[in-house]
N, C-alpha and C positions, 0 to 999 in steps of 0.2 A: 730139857724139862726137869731131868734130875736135880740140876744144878739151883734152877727157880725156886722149887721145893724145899730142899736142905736150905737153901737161905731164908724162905719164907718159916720154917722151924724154927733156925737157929735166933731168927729175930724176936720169934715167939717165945720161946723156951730160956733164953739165957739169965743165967740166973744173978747175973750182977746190972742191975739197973738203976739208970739216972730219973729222981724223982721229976719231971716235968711238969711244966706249967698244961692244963687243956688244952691251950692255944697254940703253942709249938706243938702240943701232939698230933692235934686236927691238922697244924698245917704240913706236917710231914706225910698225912694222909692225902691230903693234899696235893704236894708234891711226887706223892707215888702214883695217883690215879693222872695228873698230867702227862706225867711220864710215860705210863701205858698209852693215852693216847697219843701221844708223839710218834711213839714207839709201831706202835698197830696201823696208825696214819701211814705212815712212811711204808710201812709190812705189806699195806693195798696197794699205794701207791706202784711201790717197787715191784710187787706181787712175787717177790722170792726173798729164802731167806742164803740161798747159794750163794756164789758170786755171779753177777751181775754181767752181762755181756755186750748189752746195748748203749744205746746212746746215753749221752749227757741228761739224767734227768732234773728237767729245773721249772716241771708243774706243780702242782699242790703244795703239801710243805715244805718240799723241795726247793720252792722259790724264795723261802725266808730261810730258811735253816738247812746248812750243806747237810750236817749228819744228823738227822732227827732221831734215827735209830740208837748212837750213841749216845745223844742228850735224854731220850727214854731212860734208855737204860742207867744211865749218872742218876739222874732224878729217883726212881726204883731204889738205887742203892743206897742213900739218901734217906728218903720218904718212911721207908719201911722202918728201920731200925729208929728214926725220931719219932716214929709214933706208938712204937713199943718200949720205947725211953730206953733198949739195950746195947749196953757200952760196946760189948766183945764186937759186935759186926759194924758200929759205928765208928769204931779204932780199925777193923779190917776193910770198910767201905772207901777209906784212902788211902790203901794199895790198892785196891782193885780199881778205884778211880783213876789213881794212874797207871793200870795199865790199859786201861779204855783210850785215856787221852795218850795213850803210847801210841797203838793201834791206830786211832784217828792222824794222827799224824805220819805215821809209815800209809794209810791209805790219802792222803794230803797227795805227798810226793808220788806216790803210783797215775793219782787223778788228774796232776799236772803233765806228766807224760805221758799219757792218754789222752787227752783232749786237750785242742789248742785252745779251746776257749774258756776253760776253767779257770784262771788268773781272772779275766775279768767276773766270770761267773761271781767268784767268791767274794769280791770287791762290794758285791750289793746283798750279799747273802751274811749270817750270823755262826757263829761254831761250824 
């Protein structure tokens, strides 16, 4: 939560900003509130934020999106800083983007050697 916070600050607070158009600002706002649902969707669905022990899940948004959790949270880091127009977390939100989609792909590899049916799983699924 701490980490949520200080970001949602620093997006607020920074003191070097890109003058934006409304329209890219609204849609970064946008973009952030998708993101939470995605995110929160997936958080019911899953009903934990631990790791995961059970089966293959591939109901709700699950069934369109393998990590809805990560695509939330991409979106969040994204959203927030285009609609505060600030550079400093918008220059920072692509390292942290890559290490989401680092993550997402070291649990890629894990979820194919866990379940034999995950290859095709993802064949019909998005991210």
């Amino acid at each position: 939560m701490v980490l949520w916070v200080s970001w949602f600050v620093l997006c607020s607070l920074d003191i070097y900003r890109i003058d934006l158009p409304a329209v890219i600002r609204y849609a970064g706002i946008i973009i952030f509130v998708l993101g939470g649902v995605a995110f929160f969707t997936a958080l019911i669905t899953i009903r934990t934020l631990e790791s995961y022990e059970g089966d293959l899940i591939t109901k709700g948004i699950y069934s369109k999106i393998r990590h809805p959790m990560y695509l939330g949270f991409i979106f969040w880091l994204i959203g927030f800083p285009v609609f505060f127009g600030a550079l400093v977390p918008m220059m920072l939100c692509v390292i942290f983007i890559a290490n989401v989609l680092f993550w997402r792909h070291l649990e890629e590899i894990e979820l194919v050697n866990r379940f034999p049916g995950y290859r095709e799983y993802s064949k019909s699924t998005i991210f």
